[in-house]
ZAFI-244700 format. One record per residue (C-alpha): y, x, z negated. Coordinates in nm, 2 decimals. Example, Ala and Ser with C-alpha at 12.3 -4.5 7.8 and 13.67 -1.06 7.14 Angstrom:
<guros>
       Y       X       Z
   -0.45    1.23   -0.78
   -0.11    1.37   -0.71
</guros>
This chain:
<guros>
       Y       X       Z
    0.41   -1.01   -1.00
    0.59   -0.78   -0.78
    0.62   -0.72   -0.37
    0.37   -0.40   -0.41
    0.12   -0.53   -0.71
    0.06   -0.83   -0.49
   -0.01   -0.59   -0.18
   -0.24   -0.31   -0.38
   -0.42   -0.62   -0.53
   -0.49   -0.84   -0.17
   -0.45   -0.54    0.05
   -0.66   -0.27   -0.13
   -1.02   -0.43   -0.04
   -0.91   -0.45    0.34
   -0.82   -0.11    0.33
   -1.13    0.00    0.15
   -1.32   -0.20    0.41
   -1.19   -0.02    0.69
   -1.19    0.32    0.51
   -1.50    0.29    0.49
   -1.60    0.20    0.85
   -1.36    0.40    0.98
   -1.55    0.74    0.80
   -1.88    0.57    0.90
   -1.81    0.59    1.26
   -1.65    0.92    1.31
   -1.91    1.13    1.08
   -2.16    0.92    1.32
   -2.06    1.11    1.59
   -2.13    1.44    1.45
   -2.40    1.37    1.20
   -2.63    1.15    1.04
   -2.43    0.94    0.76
   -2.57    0.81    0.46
   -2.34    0.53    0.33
   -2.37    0.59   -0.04
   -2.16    0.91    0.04
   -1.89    0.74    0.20
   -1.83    0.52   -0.10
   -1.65    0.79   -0.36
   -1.42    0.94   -0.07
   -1.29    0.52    0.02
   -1.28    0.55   -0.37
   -1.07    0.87   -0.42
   -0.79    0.75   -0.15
   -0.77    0.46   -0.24
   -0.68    0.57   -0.69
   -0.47    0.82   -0.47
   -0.25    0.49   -0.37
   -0.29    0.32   -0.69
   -0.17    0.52   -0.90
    0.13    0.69   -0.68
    0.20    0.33   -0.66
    0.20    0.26   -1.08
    0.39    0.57   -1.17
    0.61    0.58   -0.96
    0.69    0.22   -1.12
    0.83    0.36   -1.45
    1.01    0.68   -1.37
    0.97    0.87   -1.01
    0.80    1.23   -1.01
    0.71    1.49   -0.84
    0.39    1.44   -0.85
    0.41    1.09   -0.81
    0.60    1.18   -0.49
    0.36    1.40   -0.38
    0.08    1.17   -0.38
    0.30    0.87   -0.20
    0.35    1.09    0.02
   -0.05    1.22    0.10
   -0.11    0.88    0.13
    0.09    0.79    0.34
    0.02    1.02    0.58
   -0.37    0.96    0.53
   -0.29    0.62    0.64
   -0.12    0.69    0.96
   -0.40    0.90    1.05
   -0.60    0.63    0.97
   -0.41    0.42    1.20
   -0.45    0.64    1.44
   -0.83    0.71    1.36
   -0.90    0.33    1.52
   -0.73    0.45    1.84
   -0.96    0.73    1.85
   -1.27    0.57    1.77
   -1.21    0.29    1.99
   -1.17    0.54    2.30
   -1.47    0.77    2.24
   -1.70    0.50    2.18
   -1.57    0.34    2.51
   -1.57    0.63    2.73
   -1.95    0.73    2.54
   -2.05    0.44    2.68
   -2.04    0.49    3.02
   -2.11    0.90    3.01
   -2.26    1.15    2.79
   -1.99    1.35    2.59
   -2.06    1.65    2.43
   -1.99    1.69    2.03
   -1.77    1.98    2.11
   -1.54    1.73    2.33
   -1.55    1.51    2.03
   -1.44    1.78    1.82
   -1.14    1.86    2.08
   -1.05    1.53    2.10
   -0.99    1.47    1.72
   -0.70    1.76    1.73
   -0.49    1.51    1.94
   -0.37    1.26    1.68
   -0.36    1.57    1.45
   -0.12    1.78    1.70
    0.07    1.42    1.70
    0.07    1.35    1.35
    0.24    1.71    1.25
    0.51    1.61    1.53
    0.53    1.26    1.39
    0.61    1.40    1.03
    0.82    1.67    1.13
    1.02    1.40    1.36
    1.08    1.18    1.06
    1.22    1.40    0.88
    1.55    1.54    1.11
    1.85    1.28    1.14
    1.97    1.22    1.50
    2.34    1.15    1.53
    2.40    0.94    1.81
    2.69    0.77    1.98
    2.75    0.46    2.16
    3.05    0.24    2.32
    3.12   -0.09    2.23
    3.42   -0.28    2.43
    3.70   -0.48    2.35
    4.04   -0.71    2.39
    4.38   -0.61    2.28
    4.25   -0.36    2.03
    4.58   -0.19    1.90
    4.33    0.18    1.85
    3.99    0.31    1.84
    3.78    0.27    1.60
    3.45    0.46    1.55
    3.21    0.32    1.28
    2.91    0.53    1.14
    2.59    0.28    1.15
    2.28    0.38    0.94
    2.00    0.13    0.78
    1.68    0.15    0.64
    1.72    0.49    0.41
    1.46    0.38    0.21
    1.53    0.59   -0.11
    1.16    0.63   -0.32
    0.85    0.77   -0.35
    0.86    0.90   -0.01
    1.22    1.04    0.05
    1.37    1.10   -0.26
    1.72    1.27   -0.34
    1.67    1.48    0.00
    1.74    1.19    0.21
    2.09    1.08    0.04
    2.16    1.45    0.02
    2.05    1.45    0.38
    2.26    1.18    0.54
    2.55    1.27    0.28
    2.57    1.61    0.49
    2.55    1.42    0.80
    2.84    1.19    0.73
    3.06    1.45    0.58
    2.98    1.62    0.91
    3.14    1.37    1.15
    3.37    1.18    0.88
    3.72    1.32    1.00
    3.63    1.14    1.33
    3.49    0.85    1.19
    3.68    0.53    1.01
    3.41    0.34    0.86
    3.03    0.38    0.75
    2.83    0.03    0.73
    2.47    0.05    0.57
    2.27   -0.26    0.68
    2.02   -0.27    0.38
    1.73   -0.15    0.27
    1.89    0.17    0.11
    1.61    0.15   -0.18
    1.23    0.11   -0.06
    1.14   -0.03   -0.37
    0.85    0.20   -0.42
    1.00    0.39   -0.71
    1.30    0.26   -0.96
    1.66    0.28   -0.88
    1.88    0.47   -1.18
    2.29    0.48   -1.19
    2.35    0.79   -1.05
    2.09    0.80   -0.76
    2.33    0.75   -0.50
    2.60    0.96   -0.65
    2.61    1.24   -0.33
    2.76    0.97   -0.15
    3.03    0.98   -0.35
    3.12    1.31   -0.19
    3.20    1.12    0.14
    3.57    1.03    0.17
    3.57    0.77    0.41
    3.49    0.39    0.30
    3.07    0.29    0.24
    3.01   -0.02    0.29
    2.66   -0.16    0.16
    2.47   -0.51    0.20
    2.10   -0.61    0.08
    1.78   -0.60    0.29
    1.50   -0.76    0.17
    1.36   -0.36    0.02
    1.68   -0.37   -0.20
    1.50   -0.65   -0.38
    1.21   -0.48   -0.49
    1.33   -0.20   -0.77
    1.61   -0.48   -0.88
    1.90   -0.58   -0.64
    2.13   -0.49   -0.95
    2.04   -0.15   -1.02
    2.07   -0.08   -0.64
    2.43   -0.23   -0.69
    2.49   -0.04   -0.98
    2.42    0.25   -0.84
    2.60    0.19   -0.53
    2.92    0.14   -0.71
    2.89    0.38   -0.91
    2.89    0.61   -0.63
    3.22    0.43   -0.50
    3.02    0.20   -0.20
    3.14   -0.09   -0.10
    2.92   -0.39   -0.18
    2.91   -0.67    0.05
    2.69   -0.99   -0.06
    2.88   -1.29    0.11
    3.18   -1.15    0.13
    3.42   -0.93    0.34
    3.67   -0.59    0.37
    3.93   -0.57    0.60
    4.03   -0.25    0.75
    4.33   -0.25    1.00
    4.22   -0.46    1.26
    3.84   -0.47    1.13
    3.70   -0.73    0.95
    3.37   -0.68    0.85
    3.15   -0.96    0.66
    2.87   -0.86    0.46
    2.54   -1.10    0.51
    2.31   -1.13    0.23
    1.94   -1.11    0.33
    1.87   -1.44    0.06
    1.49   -1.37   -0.08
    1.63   -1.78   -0.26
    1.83   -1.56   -0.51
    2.15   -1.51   -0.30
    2.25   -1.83   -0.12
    2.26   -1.81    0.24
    2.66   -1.98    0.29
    2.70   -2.28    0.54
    2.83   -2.23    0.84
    3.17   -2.36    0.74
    3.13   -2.09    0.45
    3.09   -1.85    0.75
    3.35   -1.96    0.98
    3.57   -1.93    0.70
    3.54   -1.59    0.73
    3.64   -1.52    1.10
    3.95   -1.34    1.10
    4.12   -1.47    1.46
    4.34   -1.16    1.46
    4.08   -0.93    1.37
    3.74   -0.78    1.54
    3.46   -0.94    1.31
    3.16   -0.73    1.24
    2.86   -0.93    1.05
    2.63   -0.69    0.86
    2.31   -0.82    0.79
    1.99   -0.66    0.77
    1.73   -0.88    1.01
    1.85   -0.87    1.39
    1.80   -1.23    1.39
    2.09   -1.52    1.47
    2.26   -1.34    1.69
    2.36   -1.63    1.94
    2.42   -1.84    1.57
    2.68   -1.59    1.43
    2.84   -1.50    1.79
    2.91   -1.92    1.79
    3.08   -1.86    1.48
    3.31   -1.62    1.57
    3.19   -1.29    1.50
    3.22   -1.02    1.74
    2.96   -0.81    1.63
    2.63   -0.82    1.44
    2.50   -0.53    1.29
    2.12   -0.46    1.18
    1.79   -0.29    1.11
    1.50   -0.37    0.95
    1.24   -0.30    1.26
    1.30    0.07    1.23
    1.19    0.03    1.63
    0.87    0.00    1.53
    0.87    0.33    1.41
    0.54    0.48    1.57
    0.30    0.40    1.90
    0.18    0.12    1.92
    0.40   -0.06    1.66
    0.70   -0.03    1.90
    0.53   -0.24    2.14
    0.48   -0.52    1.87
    0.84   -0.43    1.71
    0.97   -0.57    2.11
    0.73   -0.87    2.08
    0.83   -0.99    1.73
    1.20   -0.93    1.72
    1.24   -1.05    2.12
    1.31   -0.77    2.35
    1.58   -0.67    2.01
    1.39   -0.41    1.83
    1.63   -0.10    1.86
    1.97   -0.06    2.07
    2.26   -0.18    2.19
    2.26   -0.50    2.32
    2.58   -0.71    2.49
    2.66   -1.07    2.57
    2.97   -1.21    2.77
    3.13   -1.52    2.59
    3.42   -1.66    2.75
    3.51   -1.31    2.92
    3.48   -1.21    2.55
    3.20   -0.92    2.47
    2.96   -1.02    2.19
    2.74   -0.69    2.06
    2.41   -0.67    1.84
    2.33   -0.34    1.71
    2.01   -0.28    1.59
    1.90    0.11    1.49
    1.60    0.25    1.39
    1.69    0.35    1.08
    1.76    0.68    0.89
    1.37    0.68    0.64
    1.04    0.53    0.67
    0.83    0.26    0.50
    0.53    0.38    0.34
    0.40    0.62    0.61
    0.62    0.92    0.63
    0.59    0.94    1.06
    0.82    0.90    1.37
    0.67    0.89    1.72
    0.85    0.68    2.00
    1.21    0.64    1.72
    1.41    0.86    1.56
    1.58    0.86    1.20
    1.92    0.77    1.35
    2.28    0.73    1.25
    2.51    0.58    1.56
    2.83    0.62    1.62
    2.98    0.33    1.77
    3.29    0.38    1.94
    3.50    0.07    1.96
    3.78    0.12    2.23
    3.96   -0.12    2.50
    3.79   -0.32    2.73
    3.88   -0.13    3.10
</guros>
């Protein structure tokens, strides 16, 4: 049984559950709400998720899209509905508010959400500088992660971040993608990727845990068909760059032993680590490696989830972040991301690619 079977079949009651309470409570402040009403609208949203979530299995269309793509902005409302009800039925505690204030009060998370959406969906290029010893030039490597190709954001987001590549590319030396370039909600076929091919400056690719769930090989397959560079355990040197592709395991890749992965330290080299979870830092900086690249938090990607993103992942949920080793500077980059997981919203992130400029230490 798959990643999303398991979660329709466990998570679907839950959500029904608070569908259902959630509708109770908000008609309740306008109206009187019979129950049995409330049951075929839970009902209707939640086939809408089911059966987005089955098609979409066997061969992605548009109106499979479509339908991901309503529910998953019916669920950040949701989200977002909690919030609301949690603040009126304070506040209506303590005074009398008027139905019309109610009313007023409803358009905020609605202004938000069409900001949220709208947000999401424009790529931010951004640019940050990363020190170092005796480098013999500077380098400037294009970091994206979490495109999250499916149901959601289909061809227009390699198309997108294709055009945003090519657009910086004669500047740039090197793009790293630090996984989860599928989503997993729809298949992977050979020539999904192929845009990329476009791009004349190396792609280099390694697995997050998303990449998994439509078939790690397909997502190879079509990688490499569109002339990425595939990184599971292994490494590419460029000039004075060596960069060391970490597998995220899920038990089917072996994770290698640290002699496996000091092994892989080039002394004469700047060593970049890509791997998907900003975890180990301190582990892989003992090693030898310079640099750690990541994603997977996507910053949270909305209010409040930021908040948690900071609590879960340590203070390391999105950014730059620099450590001094023996006068030597130790980075971990983490971004945000380019797409989104389920719900198609951005408030507090943005759909990022850095630049990070490596140049000599002043």
């Amino acid at each position: 049984m798959d990643f999303r079977t398991r979660r329709i079949l466990f998570g679907s009651p839950f959500f029904m559950i608070y569908e259902f309470h959630a509708f109770k409570y908000l008609l309740s402040l306008f109206m009187s709400v019979n129950d049995f009403y409330l049951i075929p609208m839970v009902l209707f949203i939640e086939a809408i998720r089911i059966v987005a979530t089955f098609t979409e299995r066997k061969k992605s269309t548009g109106i499979g899209r479509f339908l991901s793509t309503f529910y998953g902005v019916c669920e950040w409302f949701l989200m977002m509905l909690f919030f609301y009800l949690v603040i009126v039925y304070a506040l209506g505690s303590y005074v009398e508010i008027p139905k019309i204030a109610y009313l007023l009060m409803l358009f905020i998370p609605l202004i938000i959400g069409v900001y949220a959406y709208m947000h999401a969906h424009k790529i931010i290029i951004k640019k940050r500088v990363l020190e170092f010893d005796n480098l013999k030039r500077k380098y400037n490597i294009i970091h994206l992660s979490d495109v999250h190709f499916g149901s959601i954001r289909h061809e227009d987001i390699i198309e997108d971040i294709t055009s945003k590549i090519k657009s910086v590319e004669d500047e740039c030396d090197l793009a790293i993608i630090s996984g989860d370039l599928a989503d997993g909600s729809c298949i992977v076929e050979e020539n999904d990727f192929l845009p990329l091919k476009k791009v004349e400056i190396p792609i280099i690719f390694t697995s997050g845990n998303h990449d998994y769930y439509p078939g790690l090989e397909s997502v190879h397959k079509a990688c490499r068909k569109a002339d990425m560079i595939v990184l599971e355990n292994d490494s590419y040197e460029y000039e004075d760059l060596n960069v060391y592709g970490l597998s995220f395991s899920f038990g089917k890749i072996p994770m290698p032993s640290r002699d496996e992965l000091k092994s892989a330290i080039k002394e004469d080299k700047i060593n970049i680590v890509n791997y998907h979870v900003p975890r180990g830092w301190d582990y892989l900086s003992d090693m030898g490696f310079d640099v750690q690249l990541s994603g997977h938090t996507h910053g949270g990607q909305f209010y409040p989830a930021t908040f948690i993103g900071e609590i879960i992942y340590k203070g390391h949920n999105m950014g730059l972040f620099k450590k001094v080793v023996n006068d030597e500077n130790h980075y971990l980059h983490v971004t945000t991301g380019v797409g989104c997981m389920d719900v198609p919203m951005r408030w507090g992130t943005d759909s990022e690619m850095v630049i990070l400029k490596f140049v000599e230490k002043k």
